[in-house]
C-alpha positions, 0 to 999 in steps of 0.5 A: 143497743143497750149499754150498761156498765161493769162495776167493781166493788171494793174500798179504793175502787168506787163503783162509778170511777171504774164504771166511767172508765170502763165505758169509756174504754167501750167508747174507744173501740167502735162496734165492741159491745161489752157484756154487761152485769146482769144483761145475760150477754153483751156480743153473742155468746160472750158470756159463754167465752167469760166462764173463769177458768179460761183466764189464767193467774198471769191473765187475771193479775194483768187485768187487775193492774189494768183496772187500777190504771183506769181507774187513775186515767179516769180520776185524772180525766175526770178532773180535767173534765170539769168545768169544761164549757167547750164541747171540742175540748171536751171531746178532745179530752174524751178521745185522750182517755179512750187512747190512754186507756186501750194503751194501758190495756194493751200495755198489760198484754189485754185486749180491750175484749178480754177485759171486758169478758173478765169483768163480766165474768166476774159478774157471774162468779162470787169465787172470781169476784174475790180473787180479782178484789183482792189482786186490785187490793194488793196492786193498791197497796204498792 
């Protein structure tokens, strides 16, 4: 199985932090395969349920808060990470984040896949792509 990871671009949000936190939220549930930039899929079908006018504003926005949120859980996991020399703490620490992030997910009124298709959706729509940016700009700039 073949896992690659949904980036976003933009001044903030670095394509490797999002990237992290995105896979480890993937990590967090079991037998989810998120769809992928590029990979025409991830589940079956996914990319057919990711088209962008099935996710409303409310939906679109909660995502784009979400996002900022892993990107800070992520930051924060990271530097806690770093220098770890023991593979249980490390593991341990792993395993906090992928609950911290599916909390924060599911804090926004997501599910871990509707995020996922929205990232991958965002992958296949430039117009989509824009719209989101600029919500994760605005909740930035807050």
């Amino acid at each position: 199985m073949s896992k690659q990871v949904a980036t976003i671009e933009s001044k903030g949000i670095s394509k490797g932090l999002l990237a992290g936190a995105l896979f480890i939220l993937l990590l967090a549930v079991p037998g989810l395969v998120m769809a992928y930039p590029g990979s025409g899929g991830g589940q079956p079908g996914m990319g057919e349920q990711a088209a962008p006018q099935d996710f409303d504003q409310s939906t679109l926005q909660s995502f784009a808060v979400a996002s900022v949120h892993l990107q800070e859980i992520q930051q924060e996991y990271a530097g806690q990470l770093e220098g770890v020399q023991d593979q249980e703490k490390a593991i341990e620490l792993q395993r906090q984040a992928n609950e911290e992030m599916v909390a924060t997910v599911e804090e926004e009124g997501l599910d871990v896949q509707t995020y996922n298709a929205i990232a991958n959706a965002m992958n296949t729509s430039p117009e989509l792509h824009a719209q989101i940016m600029g919500m994760i700009e605005e909740e930035q700039n807050r």
